[in-house]
C-alpha positions as CSV (number, residue, x, y, z in Angstrom):
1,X,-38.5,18.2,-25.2
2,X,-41.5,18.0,-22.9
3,X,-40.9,19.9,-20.4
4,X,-38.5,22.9,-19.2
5,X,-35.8,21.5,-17.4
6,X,-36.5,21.0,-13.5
7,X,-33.8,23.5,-11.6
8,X,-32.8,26.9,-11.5
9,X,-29.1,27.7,-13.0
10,X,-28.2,28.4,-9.3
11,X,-30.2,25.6,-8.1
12,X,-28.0,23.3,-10.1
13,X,-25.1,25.2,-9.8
14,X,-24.9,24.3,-5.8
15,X,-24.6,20.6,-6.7
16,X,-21.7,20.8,-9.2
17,X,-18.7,21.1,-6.4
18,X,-20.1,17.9,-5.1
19,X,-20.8,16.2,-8.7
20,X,-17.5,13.7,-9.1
21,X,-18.8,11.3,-11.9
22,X,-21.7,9.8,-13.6
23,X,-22.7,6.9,-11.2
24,X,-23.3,9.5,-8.5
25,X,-25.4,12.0,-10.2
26,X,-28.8,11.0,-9.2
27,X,-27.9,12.1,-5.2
28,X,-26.9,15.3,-6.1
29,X,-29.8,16.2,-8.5
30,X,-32.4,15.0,-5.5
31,X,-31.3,18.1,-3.3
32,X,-32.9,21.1,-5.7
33,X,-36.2,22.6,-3.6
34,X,-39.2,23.0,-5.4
35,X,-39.5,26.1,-5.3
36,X,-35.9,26.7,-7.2
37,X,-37.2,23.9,-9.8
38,X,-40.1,22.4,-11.6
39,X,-42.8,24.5,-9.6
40,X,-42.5,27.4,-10.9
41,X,-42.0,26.1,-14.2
42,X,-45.7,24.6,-13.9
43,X,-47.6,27.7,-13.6
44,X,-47.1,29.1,-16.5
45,X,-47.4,25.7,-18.7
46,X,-50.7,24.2,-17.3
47,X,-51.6,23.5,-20.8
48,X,-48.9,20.9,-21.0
49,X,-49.8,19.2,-18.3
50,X,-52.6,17.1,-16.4
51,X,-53.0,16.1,-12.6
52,X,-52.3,12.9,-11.4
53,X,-52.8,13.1,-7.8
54,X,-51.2,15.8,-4.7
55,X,-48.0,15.3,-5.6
56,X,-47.4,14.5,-9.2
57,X,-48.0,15.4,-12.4
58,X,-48.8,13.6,-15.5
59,X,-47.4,15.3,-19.0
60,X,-49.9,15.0,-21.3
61,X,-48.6,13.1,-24.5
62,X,-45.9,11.6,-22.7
63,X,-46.2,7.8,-22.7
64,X,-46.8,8.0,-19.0
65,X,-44.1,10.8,-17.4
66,X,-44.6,11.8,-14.0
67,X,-43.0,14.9,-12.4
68,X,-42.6,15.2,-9.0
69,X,-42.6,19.0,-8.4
70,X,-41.9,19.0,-4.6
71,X,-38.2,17.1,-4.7
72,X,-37.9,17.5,-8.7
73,X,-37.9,14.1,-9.9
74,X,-39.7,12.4,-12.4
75,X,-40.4,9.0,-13.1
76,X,-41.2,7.4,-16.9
77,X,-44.7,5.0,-16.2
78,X,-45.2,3.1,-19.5
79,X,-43.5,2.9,-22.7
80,X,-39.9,2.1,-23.9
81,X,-38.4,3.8,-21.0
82,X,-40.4,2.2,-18.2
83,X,-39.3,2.4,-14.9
84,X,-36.2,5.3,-15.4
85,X,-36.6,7.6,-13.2
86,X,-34.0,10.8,-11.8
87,X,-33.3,14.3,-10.9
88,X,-32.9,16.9,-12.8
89,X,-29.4,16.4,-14.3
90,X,-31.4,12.8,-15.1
91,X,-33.6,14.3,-16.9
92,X,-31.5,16.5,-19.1
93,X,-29.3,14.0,-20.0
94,X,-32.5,11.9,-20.9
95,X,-34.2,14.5,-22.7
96,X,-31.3,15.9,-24.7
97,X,-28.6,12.7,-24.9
98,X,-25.7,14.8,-23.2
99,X,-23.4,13.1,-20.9
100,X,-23.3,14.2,-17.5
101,X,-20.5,17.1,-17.9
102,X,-22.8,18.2,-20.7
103,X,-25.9,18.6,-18.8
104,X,-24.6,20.2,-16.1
105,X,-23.3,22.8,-18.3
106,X,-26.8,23.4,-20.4
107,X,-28.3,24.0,-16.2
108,X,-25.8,26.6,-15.7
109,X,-25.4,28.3,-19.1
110,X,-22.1,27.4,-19.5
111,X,-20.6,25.2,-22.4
112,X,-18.8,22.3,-21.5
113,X,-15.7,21.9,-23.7
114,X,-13.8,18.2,-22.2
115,X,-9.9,19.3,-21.4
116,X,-7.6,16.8,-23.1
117,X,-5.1,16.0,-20.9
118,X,-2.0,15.0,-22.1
119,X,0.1,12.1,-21.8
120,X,3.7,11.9,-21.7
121,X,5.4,8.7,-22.5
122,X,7.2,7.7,-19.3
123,X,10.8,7.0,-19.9
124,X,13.5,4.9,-17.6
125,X,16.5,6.9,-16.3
126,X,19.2,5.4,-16.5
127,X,20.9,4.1,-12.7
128,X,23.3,6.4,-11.6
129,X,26.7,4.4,-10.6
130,X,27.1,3.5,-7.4
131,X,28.8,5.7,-5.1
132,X,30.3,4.2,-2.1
133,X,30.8,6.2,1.2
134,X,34.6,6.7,2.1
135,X,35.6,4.3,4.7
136,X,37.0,5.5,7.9
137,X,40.5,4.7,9.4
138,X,39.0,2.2,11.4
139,X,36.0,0.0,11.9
140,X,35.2,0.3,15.9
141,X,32.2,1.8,16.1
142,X,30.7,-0.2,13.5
143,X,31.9,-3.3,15.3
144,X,30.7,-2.2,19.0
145,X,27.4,-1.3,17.8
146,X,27.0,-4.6,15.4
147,X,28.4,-6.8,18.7
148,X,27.6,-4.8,21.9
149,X,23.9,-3.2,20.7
150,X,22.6,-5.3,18.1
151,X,24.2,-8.8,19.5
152,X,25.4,-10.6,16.6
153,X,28.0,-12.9,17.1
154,X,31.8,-11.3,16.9
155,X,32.5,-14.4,14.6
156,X,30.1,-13.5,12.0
157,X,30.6,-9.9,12.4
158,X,33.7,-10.4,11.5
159,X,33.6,-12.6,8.8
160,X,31.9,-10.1,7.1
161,X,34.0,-7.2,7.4
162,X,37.2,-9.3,6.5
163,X,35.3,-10.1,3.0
164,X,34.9,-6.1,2.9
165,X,30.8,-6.4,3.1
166,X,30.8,-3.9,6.0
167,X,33.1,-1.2,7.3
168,X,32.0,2.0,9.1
169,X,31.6,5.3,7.0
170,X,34.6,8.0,7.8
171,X,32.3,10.7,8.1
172,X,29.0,10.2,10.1
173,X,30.1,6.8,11.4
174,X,27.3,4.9,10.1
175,X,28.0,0.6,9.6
176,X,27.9,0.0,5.7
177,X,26.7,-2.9,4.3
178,X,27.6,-3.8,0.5
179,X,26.2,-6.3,-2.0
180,X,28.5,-7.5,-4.7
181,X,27.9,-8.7,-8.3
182,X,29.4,-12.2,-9.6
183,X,32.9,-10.1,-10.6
184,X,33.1,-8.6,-7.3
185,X,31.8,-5.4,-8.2
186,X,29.7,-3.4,-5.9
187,X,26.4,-3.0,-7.1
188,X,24.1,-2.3,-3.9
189,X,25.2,-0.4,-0.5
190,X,23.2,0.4,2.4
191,X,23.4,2.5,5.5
192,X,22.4,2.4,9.3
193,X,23.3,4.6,12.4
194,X,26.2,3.4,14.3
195,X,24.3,4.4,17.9
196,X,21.5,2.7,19.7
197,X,19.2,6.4,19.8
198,X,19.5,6.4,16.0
199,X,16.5,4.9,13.6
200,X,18.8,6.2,10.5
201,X,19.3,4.3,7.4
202,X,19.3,4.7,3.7
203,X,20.8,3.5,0.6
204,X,23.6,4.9,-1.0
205,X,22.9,6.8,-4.6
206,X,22.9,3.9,-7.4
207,X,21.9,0.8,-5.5
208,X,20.7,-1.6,-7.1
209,X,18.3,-3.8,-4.9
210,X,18.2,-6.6,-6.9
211,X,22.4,-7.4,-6.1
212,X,21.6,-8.5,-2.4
213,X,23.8,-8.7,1.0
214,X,24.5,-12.4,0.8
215,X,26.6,-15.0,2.0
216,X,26.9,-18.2,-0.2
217,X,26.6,-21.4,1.3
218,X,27.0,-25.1,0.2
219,X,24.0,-26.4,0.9
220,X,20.8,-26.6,-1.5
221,X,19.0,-24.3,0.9
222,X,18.3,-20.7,1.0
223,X,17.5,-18.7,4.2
224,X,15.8,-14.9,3.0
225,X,16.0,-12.1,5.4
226,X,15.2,-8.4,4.8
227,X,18.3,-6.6,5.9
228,X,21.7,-7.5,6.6
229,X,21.2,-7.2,10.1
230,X,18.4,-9.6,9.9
231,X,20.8,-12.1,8.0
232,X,23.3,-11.7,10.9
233,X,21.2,-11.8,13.8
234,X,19.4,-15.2,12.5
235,X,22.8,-16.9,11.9
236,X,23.9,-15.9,15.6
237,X,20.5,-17.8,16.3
238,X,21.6,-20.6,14.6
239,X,24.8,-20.3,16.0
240,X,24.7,-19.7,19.3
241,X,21.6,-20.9,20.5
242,X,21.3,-24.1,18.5
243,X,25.2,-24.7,17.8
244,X,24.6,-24.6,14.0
245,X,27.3,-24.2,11.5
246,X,25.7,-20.8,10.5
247,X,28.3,-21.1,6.8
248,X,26.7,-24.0,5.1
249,X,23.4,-22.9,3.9
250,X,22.9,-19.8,1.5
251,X,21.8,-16.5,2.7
252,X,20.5,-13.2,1.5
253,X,18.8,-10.4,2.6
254,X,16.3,-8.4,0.1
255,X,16.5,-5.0,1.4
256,X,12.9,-4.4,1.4
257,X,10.1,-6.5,0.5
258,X,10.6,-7.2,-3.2
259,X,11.6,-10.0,-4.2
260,X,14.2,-9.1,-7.3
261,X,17.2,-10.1,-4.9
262,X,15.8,-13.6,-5.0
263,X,15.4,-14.1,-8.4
264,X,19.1,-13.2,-9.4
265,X,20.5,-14.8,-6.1
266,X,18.6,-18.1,-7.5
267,X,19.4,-18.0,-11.3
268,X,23.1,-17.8,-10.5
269,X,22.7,-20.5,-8.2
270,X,21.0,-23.0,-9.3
271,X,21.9,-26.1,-7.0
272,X,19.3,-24.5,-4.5
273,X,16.2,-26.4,-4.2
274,X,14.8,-25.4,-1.0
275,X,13.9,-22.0,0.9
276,X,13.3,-19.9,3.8
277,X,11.2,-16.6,4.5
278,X,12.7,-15.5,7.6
279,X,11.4,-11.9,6.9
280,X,10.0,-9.7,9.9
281,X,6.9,-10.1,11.5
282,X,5.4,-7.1,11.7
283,X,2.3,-8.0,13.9
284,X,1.4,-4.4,15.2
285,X,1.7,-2.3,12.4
286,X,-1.0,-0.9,10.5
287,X,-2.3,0.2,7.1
288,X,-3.6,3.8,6.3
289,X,-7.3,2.6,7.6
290,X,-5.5,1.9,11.1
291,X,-6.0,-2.0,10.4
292,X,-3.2,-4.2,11.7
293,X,-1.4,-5.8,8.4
294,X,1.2,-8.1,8.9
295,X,3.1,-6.6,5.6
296,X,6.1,-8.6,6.0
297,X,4.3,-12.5,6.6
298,X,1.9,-11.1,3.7
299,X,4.6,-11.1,2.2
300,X,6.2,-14.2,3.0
301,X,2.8,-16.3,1.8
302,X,2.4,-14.5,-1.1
303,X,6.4,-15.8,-1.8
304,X,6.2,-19.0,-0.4
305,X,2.7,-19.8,-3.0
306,X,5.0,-18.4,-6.4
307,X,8.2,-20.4,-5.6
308,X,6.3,-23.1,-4.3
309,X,4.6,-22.6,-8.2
310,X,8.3,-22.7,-9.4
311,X,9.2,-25.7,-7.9
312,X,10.7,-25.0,-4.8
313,X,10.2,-26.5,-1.5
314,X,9.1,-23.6,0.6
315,X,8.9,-22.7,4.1
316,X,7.8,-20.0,6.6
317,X,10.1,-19.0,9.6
318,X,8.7,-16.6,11.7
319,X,10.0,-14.1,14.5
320,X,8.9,-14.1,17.9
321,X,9.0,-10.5,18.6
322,X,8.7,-8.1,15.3
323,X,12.3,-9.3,13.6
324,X,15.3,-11.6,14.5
325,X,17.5,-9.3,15.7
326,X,14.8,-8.5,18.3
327,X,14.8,-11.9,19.4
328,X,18.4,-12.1,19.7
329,X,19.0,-9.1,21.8
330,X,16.3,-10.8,24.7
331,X,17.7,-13.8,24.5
332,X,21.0,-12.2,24.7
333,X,19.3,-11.0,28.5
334,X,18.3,-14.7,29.1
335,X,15.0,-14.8,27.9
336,X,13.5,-17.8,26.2
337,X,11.3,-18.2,23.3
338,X,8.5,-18.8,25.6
339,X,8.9,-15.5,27.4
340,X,9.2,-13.9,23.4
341,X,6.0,-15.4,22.9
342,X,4.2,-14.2,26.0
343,X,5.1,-10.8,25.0
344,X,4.3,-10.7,21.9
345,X,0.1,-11.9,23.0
346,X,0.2,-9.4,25.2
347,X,1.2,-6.7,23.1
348,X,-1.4,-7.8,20.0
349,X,-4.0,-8.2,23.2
350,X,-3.3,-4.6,23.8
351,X,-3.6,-3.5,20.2
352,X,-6.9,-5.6,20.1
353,X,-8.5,-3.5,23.1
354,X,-7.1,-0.5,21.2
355,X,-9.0,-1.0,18.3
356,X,-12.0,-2.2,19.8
357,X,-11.9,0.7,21.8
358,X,-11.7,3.2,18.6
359,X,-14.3,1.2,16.5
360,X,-17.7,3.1,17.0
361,X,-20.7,0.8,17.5
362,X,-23.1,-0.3,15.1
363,X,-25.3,2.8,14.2
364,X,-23.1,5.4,15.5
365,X,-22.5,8.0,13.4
366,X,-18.5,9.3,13.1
């Protein structure tokens, strides 16, 4: 080796805590002072040495090495390593071929021994079965919230809870929605608050996502919603406001924004040719950055592309506001799609100003 390595133990030491992985060693080397690293070193070793102007110095025998003692870097000039150049931690690991782990260690004095971590095989649990919520004597709350809150049609309402897809829970009240397989067994179940102060909902234990809410049409089409609510509120669209027969086309609704729901709806019906992504539009929310992300019309492009891929014929419907039933309750009050759409510009124009508000300006430091 030519040369004593650059940094005190302590000198190194201070950069380890801030030392993540290899790419990023260089920065943390470039912080040890010189008088914690290669200048001292120097003054007892002139003899290995030579000048080569203020503020480096050339090791004599080296093929052209360069140290920088005042920010303890050094810089190869000529021969089969021309042009690397590093810290200290650089340096050791060029000097001695140790990874960077390794060469922190030798700066220290400690040995570095890798840890072995572990890994254990990951292994499926089995579903739990399905455990449906007792029903309660009656279904009145359910109804008045599904009718008088949410605004779906009593007809459809209805419809469903005489083909026993919803009834309300005996002991909190809350409006149960069920998904059934082919035999008629329930495979997925689904909860939501029965009062309009109330953002509760959750599945039942043993759900199985992919068995959706559905009703089964005659048509070759397929209208997909997110929740059962959703699948409601678009058919009282349909029906009310555009005196559609609601019944003949196919609907489901996911339960979140996977797609498994559609896959078995269509392979055990596979007369459907056509589809619809009537999923939310979420148009104000935002990722973990605080960027607005459409997540569910991301996901309706991203759906529309594969099944267009599959052979489908594919199309987009969006909400005004953030989801159907939104729209339906306003134009339940008498509002009409243009008044939906107003609001909806002003709102995004208000989350624009936001976030130009909150963005610091070129340069700024945050």
């Amino acid at each position: 080796m030519l040369l004593p390595y650059f940094g005190q133990p302590h000198a190194v030491a201070d950069q380890v805590g801030k030392a993540a992985q290899p790419g990023h060693h260089k920065h943390h080397a470039d912080g040890i002072g010189a008088k914690d690293g290669l200048q001292p070193r120097l003054q007892g070793g002139a003899q290995r040495r030579r000048k080569a102007g203020r503020k480096a110095v050339h090791m004599k025998h080296s093929g052209g090495l360069y140290i920088f003692p005042e920010n303890n870097r050094f810089f190869q000039w000529t021969g089969p390593d021309d042009g690397v150049k590093g810290g200290t931690i650089d340096f050791v690991m060029r000097e001695e071929n140790l990874s960077f782990p390794e060469a922190v260690g030798k700066l220290i004095g400690k040995e570095f021994s890798p840890s072995v971590k572990q890994v254990v095989p990951y292994e499926k649990k089995e579903r739990e079965p399905l455990v449906l919520p007792e029903k309660a004597d009656n279904m009145k709350r359910a109804y008045w919230y599904l009718v008088s809150v949410r605004g779906i049609s009593p007809k459809i309402v209805s419809h469903f809870m005489n083909r026993k897809m919803i009834y309300q829970e005996k002991k909190y009240g809350n409006c149960v929605f069920v998904g059934y397989d082919a035999e008629g067994t329930a495979r997925y179940c689904s909860m939501r608050a029965a009062r309009d102060n109330s953002s509760f909902k959750m599945d039942a234990t043993g759900s199985d996502k992919s068995y959706p809410f559905f009703h089964e049409g005659k048509t070759d089409l397929l209208i997909v919603t997110e929740a059962p609510i959703d699948l409601m509120s678009h058919a009282s669209i349909a029906a009310d406001f555009y005196g559609r027969d609601w019944m003949q086309d196919h609907r489901i609704s996911t339960g979140c924004l996977w797609n498994g729901a559609i896959d078995r709806y269509l392979e055990g019906h596979p007369q459907i040719k056509r589809l619809v992504f009537a999923v939310d539009n979420d148009y104000l929310a935002r990722d973990k950055n605080g960027q607005l992300r459409n997540w569910g019309q991301l996901t309706a492009a991203k759906w529309m592309k594969a099944y267009t891929e599959k052979g489908y014929a594919c199309a987009v419907h969006v909400p005004h506001l953030n989801d159907f039933n939104t729209d339906l309750v306003e134009m339940r009050k008498g509002r009409s799609v243009e008044d939906l759409d107003r609001q909806r510009m002003a709102e995004l124009e208000t989350a624009f100003e936001q976030s130009a508000e909150e963005e610091p300006e070129q340069g700024m430091e945050v």
